[in-house]
Structure formats: C-alpha cells, structure tokens
C-alpha positions in Angstrom: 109.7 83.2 107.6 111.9 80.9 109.1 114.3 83.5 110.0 112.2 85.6 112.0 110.0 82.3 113.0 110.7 82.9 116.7 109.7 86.5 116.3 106.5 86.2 114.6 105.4 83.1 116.7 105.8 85.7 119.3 104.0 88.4 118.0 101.2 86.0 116.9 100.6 85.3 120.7 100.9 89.0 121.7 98.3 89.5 119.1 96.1 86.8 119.9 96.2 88.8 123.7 96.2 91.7 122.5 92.8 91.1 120.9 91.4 89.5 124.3 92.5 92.4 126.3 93.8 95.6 124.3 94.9 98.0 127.5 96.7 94.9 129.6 98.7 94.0 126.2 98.9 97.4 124.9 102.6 97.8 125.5 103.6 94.3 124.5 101.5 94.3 121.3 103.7 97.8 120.2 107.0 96.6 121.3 106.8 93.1 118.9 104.3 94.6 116.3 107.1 97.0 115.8 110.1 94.8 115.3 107.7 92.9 113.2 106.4 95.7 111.1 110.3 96.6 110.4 110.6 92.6 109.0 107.3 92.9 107.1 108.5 96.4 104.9 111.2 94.8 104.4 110.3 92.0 102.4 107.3 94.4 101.0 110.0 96.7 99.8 111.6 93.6 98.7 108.8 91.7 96.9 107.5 95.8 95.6 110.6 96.2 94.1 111.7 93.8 91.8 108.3 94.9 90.0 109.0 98.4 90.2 112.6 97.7 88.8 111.5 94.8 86.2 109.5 97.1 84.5 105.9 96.5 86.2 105.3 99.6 88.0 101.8 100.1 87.8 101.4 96.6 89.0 103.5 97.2 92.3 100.8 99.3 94.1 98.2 96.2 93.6 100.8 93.7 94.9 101.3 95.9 98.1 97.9 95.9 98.6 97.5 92.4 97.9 100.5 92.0 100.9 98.8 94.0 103.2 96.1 92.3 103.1 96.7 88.9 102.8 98.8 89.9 106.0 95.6 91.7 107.2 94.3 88.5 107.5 96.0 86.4 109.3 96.9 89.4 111.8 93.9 91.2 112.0 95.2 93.7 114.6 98.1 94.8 112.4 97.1 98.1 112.0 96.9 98.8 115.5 100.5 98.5 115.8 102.0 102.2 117.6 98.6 103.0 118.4 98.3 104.2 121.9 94.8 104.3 123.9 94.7 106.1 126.7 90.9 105.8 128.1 89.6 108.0 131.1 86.3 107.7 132.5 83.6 109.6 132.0 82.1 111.8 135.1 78.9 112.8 134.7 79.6 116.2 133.3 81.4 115.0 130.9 79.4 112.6 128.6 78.6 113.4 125.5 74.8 114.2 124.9 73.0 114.8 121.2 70.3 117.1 121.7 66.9 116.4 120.8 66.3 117.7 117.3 62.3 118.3 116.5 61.2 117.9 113.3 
C-alpha cells in the first residue's frame, strides 16, 4: 500500500463523499474507484495466484472472497464503482401505483 498510498488516501476521501452525497460525487467516486479497482485485481490476481499455482486451487476462490470482503469493509461503496445513476423526477403520471388486490 505504500505505493499507491497517495491514491487510496484519495479514493478513501472520494468515498467518504461519495457516501454523503452520491449524484454531486458520482463522477469523482468512478474516476479514482477505477484506477483503484485496477490496483486492487492486481494484487487479487497476485495474492489468487500463487494459490492457484502452488497447488491450492480450491482454496483460491475462498481467499478472493475473503479479499473482497475484508476490502468490502473498509470501503463499503466498492461495489458502486462504474455505476452510473441517472435519476429523473417523477410527474404525476408517472409513479408507480400497486393496485389494490381484494382478498
């Protein structure tokens, strides 16, 4: 991590805004989640395959669960990374109603 220190200090406060406010640091939080995210698979595919290679490949899929996760936790707006919301408002017309179901 000291290597890309700078970057994920970064991206911790973009996410730390990005959870505050999600459409005024939408474009931010995509731009450094996504130079982060390339970091991150690396050292996944890293860490993932020295098990896969060493001879502990059904134990590779629980250790890249085990990253994402543990990452998951200390950035829990990871996965929103490349996710674009685009929200319009609703006129009249065009909520969404349920009917009334009679039983």
């Amino acid at each position: 991590m000291n290597l890309n220190q700078e970057l994920f200090e970064r991206f911790r406060r973009t996410h730390d805004n990005y959870a505050l406010n999600p459409q005024k640091f939408q474009s931010e939080f995509n731009k450094i989640g996504s130079e982060a995210m390339e970091v991150i698979r690396e050292y996944e595919d890293r860490l993932c395959g020295m098990t896969e290679s060493g001879g502990y490949s059904k134990y590779s899929g629980n250790l890249a669960e085990k990253y994402q996760n543990e990452l998951r936790r200390i950035f829990p707006k990871i996965d929103s990374v490349g996710i674009v919301v685009e929200e319009e408002p609703l006129s009249g017309e065009d909520e969404f109603v349920l009917p009334k179901i009679n039983l």
